[in-house]
PDB file with one MODEL, atoms N, CA, C and O in Angstrom:
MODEL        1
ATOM      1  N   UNK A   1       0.843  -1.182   0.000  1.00  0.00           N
ATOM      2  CA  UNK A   1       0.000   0.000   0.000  1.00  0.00           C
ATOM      3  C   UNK A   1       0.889   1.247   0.000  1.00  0.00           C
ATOM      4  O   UNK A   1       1.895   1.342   0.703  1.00  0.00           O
ATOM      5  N   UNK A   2       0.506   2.081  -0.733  1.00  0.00           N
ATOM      6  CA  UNK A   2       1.441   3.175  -0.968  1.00  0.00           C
ATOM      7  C   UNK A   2       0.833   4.264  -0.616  1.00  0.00           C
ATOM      8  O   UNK A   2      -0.266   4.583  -1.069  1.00  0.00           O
ATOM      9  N   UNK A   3       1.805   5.269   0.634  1.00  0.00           N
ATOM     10  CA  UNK A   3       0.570   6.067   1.327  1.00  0.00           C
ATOM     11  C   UNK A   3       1.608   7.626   0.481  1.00  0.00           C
ATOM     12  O   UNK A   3       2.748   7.765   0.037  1.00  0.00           O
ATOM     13  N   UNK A   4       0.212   8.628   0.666  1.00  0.00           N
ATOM     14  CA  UNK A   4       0.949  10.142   0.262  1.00  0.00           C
ATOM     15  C   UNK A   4       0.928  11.132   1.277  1.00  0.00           C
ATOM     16  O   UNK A   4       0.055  11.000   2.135  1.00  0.00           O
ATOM     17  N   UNK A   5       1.481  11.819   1.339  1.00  0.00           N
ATOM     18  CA  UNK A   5       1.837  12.993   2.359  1.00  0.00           C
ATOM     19  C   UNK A   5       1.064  13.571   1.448  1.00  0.00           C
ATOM     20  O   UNK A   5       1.257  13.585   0.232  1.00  0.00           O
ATOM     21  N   UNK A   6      -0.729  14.549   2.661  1.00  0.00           N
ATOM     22  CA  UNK A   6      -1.437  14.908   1.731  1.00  0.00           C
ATOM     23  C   UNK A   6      -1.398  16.315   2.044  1.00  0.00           C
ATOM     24  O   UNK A   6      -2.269  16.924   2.667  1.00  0.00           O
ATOM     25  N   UNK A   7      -0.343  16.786   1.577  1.00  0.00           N
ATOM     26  CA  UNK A   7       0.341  18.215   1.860  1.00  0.00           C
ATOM     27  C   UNK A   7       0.472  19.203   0.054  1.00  0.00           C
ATOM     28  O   UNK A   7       0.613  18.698  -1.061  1.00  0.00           O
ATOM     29  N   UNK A   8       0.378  20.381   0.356  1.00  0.00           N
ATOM     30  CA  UNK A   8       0.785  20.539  -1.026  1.00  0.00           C
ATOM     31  C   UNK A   8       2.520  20.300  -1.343  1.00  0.00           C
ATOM     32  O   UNK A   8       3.359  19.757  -0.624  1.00  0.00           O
ATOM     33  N   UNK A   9       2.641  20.810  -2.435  1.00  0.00           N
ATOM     34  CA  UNK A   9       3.785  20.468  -2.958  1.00  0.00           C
ATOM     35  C   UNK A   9       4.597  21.789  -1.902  1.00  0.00           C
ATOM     36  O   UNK A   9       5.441  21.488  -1.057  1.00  0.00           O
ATOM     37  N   UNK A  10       4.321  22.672  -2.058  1.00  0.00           N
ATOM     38  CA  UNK A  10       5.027  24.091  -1.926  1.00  0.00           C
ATOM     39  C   UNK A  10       5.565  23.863   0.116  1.00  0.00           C
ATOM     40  O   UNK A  10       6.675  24.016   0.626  1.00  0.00           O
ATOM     41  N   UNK A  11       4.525  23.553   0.625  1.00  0.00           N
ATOM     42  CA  UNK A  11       4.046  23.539   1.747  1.00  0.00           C
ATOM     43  C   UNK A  11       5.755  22.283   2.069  1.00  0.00           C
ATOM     44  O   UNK A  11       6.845  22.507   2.594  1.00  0.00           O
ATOM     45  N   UNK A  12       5.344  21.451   1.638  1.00  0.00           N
ATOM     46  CA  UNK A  12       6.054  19.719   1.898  1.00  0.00           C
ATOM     47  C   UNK A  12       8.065  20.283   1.483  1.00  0.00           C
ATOM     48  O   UNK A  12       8.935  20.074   2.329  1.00  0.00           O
ATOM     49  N   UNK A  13       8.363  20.883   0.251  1.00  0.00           N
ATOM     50  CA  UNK A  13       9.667  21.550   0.159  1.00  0.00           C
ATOM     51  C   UNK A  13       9.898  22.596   1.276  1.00  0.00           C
ATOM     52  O   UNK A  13      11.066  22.844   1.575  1.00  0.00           O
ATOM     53  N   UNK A  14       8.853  23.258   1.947  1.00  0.00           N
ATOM     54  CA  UNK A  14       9.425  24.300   2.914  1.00  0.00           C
ATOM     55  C   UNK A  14       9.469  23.647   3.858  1.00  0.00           C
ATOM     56  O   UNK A  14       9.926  24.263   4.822  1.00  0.00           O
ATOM     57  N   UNK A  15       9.192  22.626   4.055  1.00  0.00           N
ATOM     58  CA  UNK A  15       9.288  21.997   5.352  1.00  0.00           C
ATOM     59  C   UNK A  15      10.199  20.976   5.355  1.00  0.00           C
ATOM     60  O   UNK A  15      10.608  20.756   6.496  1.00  0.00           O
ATOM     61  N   UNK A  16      10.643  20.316   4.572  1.00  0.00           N
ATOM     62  CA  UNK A  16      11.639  19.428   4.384  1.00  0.00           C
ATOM     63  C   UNK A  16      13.065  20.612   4.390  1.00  0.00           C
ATOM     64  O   UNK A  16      14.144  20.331   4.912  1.00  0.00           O
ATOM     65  N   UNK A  17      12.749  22.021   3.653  1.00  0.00           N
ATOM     66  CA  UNK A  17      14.089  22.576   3.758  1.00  0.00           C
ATOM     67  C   UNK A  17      14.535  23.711   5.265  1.00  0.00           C
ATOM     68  O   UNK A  17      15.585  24.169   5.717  1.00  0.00           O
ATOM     69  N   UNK A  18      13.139  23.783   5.616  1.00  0.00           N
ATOM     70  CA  UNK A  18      13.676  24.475   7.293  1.00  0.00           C
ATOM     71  C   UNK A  18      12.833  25.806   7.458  1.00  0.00           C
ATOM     72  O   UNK A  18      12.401  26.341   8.479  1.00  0.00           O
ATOM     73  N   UNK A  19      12.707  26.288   5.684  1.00  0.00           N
ATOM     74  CA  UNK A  19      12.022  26.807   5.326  1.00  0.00           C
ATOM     75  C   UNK A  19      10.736  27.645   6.170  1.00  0.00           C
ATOM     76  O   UNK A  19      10.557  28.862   6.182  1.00  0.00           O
ATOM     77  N   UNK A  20      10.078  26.793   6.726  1.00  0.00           N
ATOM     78  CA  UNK A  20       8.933  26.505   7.525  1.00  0.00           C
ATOM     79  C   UNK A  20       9.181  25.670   8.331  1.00  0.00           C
ATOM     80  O   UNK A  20       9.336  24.456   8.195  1.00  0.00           O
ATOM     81  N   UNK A  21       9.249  26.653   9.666  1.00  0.00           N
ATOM     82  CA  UNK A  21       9.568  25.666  10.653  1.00  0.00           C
ATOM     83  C   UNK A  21       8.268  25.556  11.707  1.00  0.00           C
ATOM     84  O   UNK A  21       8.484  24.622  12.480  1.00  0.00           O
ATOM     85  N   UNK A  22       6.810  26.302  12.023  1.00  0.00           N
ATOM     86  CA  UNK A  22       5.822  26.036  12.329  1.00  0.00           C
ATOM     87  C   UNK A  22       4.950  25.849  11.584  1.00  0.00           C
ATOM     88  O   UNK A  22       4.329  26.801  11.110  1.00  0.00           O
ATOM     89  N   UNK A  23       4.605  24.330  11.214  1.00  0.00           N
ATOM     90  CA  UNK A  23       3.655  24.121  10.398  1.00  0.00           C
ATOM     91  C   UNK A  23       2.121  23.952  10.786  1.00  0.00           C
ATOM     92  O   UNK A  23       1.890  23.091  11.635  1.00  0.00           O
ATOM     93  N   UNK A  24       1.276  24.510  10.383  1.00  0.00           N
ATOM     94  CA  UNK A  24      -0.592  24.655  10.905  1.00  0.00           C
ATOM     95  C   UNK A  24      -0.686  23.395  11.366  1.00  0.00           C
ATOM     96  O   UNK A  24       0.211  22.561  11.491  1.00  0.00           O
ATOM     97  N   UNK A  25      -1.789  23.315  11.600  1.00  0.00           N
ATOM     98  CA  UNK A  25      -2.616  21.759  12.384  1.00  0.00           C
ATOM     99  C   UNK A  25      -2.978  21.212  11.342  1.00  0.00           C
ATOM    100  O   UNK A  25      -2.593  20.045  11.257  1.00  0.00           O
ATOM    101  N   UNK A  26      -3.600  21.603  10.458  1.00  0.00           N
ATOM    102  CA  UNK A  26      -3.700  20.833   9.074  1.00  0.00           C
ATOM    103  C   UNK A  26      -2.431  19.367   8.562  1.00  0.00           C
ATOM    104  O   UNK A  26      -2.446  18.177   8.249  1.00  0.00           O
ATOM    105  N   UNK A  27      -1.343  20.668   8.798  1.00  0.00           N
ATOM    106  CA  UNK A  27      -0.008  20.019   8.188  1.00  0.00           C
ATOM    107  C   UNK A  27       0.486  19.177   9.089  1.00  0.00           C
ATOM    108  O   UNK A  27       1.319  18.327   8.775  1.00  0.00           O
ATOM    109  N   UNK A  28      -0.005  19.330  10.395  1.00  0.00           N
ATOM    110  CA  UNK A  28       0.802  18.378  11.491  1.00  0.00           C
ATOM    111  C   UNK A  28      -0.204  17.552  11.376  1.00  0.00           C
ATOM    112  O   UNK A  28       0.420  16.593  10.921  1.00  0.00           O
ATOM    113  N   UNK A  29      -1.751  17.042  11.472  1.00  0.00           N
ATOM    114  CA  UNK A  29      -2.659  16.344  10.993  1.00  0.00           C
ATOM    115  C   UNK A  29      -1.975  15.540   9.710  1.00  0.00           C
ATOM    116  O   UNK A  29      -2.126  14.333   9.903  1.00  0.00           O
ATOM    117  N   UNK A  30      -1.353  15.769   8.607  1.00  0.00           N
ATOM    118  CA  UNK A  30      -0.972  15.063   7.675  1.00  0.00           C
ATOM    119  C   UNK A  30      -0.191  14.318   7.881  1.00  0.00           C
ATOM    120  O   UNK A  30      -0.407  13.130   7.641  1.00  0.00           O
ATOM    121  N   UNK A  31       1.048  14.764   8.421  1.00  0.00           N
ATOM    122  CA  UNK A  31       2.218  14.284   8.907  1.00  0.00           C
ATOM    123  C   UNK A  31       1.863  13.211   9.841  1.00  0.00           C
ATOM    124  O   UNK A  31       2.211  12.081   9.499  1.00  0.00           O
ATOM    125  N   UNK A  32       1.307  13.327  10.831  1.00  0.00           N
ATOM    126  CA  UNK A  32       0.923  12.368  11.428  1.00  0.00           C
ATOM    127  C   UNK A  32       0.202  10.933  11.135  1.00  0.00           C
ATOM    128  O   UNK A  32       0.377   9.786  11.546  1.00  0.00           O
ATOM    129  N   UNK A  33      -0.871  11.687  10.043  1.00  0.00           N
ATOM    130  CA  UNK A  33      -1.397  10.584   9.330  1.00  0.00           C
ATOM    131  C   UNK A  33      -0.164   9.386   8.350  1.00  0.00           C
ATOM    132  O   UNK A  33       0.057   8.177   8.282  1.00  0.00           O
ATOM    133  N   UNK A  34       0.233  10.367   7.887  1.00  0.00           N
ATOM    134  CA  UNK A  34       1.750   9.941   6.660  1.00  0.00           C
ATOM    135  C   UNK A  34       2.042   8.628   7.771  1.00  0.00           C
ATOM    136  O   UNK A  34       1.547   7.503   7.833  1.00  0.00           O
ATOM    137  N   UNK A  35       3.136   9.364   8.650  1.00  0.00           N
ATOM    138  CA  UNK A  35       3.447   8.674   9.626  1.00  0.00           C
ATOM    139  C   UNK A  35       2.951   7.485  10.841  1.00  0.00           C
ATOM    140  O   UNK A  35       3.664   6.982  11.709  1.00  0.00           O
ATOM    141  N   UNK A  36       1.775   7.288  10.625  1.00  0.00           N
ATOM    142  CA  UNK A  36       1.078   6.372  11.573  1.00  0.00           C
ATOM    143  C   UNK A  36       1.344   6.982  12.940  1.00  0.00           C
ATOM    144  O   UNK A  36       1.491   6.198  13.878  1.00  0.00           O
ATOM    145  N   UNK A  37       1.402   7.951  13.106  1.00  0.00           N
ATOM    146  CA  UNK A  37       1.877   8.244  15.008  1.00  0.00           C
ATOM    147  C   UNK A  37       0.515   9.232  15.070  1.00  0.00           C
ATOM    148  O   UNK A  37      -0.088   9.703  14.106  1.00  0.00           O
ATOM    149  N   UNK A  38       0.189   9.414  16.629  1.00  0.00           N
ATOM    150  CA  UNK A  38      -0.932  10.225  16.853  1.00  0.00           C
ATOM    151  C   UNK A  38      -0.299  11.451  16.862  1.00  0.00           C
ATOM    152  O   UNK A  38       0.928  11.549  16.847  1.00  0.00           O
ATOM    153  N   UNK A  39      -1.190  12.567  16.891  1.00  0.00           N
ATOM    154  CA  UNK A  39      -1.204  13.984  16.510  1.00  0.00           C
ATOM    155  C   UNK A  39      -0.386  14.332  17.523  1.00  0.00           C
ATOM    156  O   UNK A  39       0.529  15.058  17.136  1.00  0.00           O
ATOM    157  N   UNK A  40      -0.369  14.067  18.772  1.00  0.00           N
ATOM    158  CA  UNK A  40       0.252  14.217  19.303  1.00  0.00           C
ATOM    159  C   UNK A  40       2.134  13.949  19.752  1.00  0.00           C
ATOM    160  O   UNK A  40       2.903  14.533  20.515  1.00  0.00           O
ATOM    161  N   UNK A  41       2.259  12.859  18.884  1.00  0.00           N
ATOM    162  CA  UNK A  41       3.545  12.832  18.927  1.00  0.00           C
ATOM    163  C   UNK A  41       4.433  14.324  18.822  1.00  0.00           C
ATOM    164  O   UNK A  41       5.323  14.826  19.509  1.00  0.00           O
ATOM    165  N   UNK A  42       3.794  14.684  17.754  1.00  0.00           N
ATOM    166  CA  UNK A  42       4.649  16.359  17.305  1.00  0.00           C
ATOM    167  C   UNK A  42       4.520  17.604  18.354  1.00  0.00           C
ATOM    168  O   UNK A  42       5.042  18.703  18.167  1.00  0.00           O
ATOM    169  N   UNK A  43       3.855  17.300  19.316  1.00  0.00           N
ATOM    170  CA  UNK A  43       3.614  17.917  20.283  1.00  0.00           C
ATOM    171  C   UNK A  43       3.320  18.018  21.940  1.00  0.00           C
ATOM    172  O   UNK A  43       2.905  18.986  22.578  1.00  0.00           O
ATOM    173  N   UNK A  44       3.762  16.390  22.503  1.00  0.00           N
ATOM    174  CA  UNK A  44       3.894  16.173  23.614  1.00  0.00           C
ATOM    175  C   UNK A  44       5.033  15.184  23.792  1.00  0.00           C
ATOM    176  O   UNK A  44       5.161  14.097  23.228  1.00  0.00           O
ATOM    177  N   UNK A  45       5.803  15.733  24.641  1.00  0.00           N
ATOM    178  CA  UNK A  45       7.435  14.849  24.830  1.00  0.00           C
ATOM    179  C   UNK A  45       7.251  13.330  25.539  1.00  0.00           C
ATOM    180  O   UNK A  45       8.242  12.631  25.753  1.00  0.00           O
ATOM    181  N   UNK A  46       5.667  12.814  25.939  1.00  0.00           N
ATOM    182  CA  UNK A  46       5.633  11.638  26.998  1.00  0.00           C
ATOM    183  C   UNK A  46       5.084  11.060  25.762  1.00  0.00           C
ATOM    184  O   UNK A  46       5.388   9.867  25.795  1.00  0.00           O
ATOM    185  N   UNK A  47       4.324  11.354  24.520  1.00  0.00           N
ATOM    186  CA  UNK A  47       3.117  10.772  23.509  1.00  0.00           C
ATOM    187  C   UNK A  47       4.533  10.100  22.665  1.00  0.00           C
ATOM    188  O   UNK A  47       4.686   8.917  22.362  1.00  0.00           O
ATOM    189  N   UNK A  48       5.737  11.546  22.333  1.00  0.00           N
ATOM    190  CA  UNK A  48       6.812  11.155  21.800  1.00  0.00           C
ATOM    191  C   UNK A  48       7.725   9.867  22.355  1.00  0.00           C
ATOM    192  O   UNK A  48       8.021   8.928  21.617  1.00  0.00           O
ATOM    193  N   UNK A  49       8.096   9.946  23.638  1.00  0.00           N
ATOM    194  CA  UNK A  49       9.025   8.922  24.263  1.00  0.00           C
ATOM    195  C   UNK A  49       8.449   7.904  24.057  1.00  0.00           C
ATOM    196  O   UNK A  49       9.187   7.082  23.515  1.00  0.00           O
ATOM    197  N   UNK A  50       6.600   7.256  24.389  1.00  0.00           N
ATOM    198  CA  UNK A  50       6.091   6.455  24.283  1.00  0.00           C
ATOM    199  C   UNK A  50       5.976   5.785  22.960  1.00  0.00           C
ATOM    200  O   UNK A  50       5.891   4.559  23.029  1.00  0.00           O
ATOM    201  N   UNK A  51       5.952   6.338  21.710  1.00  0.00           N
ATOM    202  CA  UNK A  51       6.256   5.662  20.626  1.00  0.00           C
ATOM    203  C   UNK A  51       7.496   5.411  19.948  1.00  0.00           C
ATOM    204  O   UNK A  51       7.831   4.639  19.049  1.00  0.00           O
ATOM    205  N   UNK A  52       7.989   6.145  20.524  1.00  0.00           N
ATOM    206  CA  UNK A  52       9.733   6.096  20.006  1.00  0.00           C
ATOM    207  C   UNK A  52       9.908   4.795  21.379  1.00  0.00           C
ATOM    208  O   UNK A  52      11.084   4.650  21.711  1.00  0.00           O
ATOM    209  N   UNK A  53       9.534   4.462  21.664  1.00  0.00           N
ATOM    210  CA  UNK A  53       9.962   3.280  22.918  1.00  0.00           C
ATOM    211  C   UNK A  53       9.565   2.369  22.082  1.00  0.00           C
ATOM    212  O   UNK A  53      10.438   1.728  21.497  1.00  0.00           O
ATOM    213  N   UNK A  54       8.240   2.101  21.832  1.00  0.00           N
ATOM    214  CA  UNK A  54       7.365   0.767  20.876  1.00  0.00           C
ATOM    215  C   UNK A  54       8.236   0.547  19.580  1.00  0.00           C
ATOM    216  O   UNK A  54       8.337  -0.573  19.078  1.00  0.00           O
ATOM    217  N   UNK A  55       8.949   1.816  18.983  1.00  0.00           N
ATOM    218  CA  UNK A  55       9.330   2.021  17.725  1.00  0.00           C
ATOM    219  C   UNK A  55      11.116   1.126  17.944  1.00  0.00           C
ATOM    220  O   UNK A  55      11.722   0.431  17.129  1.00  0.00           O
ATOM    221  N   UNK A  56      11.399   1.424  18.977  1.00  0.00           N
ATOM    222  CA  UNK A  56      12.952   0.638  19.373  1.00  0.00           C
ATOM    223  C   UNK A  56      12.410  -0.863  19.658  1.00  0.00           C
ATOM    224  O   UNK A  56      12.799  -1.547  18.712  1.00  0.00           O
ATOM    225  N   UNK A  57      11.733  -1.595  20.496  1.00  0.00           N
ATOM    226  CA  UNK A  57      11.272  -2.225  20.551  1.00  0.00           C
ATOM    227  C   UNK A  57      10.741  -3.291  19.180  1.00  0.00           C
ATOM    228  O   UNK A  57      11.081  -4.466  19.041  1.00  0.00           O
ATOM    229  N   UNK A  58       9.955  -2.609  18.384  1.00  0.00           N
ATOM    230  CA  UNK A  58       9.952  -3.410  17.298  1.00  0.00           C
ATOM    231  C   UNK A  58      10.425  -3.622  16.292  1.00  0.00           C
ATOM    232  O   UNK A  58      10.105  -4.342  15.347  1.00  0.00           O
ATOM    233  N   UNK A  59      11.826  -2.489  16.630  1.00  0.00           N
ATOM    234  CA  UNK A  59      13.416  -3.060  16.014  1.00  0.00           C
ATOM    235  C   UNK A  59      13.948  -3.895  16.512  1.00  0.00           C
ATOM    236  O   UNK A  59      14.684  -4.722  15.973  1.00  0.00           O
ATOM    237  N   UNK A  60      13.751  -3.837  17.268  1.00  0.00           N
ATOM    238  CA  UNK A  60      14.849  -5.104  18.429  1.00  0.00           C
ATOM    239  C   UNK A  60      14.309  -6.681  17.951  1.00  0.00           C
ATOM    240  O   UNK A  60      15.038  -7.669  17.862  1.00  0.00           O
ATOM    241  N   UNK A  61      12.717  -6.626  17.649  1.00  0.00           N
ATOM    242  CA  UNK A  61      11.570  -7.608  16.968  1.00  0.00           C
ATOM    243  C   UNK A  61      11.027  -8.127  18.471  1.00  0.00           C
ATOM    244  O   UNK A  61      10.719  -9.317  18.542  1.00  0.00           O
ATOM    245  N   UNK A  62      10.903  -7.356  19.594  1.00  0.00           N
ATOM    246  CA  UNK A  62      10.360  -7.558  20.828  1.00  0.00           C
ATOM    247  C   UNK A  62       9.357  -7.007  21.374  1.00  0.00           C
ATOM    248  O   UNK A  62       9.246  -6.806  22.584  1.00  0.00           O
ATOM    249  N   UNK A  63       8.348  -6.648  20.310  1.00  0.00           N
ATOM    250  CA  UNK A  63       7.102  -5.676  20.844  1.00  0.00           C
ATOM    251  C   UNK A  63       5.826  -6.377  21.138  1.00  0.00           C
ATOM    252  O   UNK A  63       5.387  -7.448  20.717  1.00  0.00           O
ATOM    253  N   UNK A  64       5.195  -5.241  22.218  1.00  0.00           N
ATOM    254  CA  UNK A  64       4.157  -6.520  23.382  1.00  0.00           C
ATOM    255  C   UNK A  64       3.445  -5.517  23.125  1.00  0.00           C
ATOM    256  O   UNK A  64       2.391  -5.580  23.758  1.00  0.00           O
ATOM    257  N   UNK A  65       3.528  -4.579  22.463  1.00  0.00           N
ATOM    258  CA  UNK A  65       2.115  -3.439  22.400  1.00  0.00           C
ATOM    259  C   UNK A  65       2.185  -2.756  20.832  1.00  0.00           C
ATOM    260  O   UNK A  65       3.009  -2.499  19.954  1.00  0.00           O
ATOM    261  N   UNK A  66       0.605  -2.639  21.143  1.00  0.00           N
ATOM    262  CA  UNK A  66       0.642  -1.783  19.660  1.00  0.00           C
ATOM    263  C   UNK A  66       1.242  -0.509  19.041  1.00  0.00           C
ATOM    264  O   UNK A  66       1.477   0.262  19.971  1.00  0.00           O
ATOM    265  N   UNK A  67       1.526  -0.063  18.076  1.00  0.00           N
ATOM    266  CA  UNK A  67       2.206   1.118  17.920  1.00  0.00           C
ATOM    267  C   UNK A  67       1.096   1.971  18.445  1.00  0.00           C
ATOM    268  O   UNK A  67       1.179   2.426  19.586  1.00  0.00           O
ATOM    269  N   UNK A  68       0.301   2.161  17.859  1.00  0.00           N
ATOM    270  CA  UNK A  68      -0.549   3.435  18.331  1.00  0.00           C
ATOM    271  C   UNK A  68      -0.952   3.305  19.985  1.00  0.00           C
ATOM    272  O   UNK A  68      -0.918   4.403  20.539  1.00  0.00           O
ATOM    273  N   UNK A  69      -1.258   2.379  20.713  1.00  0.00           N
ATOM    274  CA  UNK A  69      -1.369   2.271  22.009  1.00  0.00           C
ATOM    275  C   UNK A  69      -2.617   2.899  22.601  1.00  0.00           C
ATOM    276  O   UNK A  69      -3.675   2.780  21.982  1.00  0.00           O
ATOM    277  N   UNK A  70      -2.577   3.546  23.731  1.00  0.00           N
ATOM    278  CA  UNK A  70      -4.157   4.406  23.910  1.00  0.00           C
ATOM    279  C   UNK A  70      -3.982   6.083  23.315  1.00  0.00           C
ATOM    280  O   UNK A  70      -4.790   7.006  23.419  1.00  0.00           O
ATOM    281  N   UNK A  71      -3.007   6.073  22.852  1.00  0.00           N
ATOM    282  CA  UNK A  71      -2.828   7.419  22.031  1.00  0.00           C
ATOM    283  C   UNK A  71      -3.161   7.634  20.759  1.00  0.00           C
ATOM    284  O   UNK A  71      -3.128   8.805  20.382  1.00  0.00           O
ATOM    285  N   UNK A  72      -3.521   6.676  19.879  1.00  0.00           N
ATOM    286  CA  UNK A  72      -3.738   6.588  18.782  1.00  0.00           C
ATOM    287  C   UNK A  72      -5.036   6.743  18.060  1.00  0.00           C
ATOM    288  O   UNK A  72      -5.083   6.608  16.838  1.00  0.00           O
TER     289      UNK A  72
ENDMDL
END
């Protein structure tokens, strides 16, 4: 399945180049979607640690919980 970042074009280069460094709720809504992480990842440091934990974890191939979790 092949997913798209449903961003415009203009929007997606300023943000990949630094360009734009606060992007609307719209754009963090996308990103998030893109990404499978809840909205919140981009904006709470415990929503962040907690999936970046699951995310090491199911590198390691040792995961006991879902990615999205009760945040998702």
């Amino acid at each position: 399945m092949k997913h798209h970042l449903k961003l415009p074009t203009g929007c997606k280069q300023q943000l990949a180049t630094g360009k734009r460094e606060n992007p609307g709720i719209n754009a963090v809504r996308a990103l998030a979607d893109f990404f499978g992480v809840p909205i919140g990842y981009f904006a709470d440091d415990t929503v962040t640690e907690e999936i970046n934990a699951q995310l090491r974890a199911i590198t390691r191939g040792c995961s006991s919980s879902p990615l999205r979790g009760a945040h998702g």
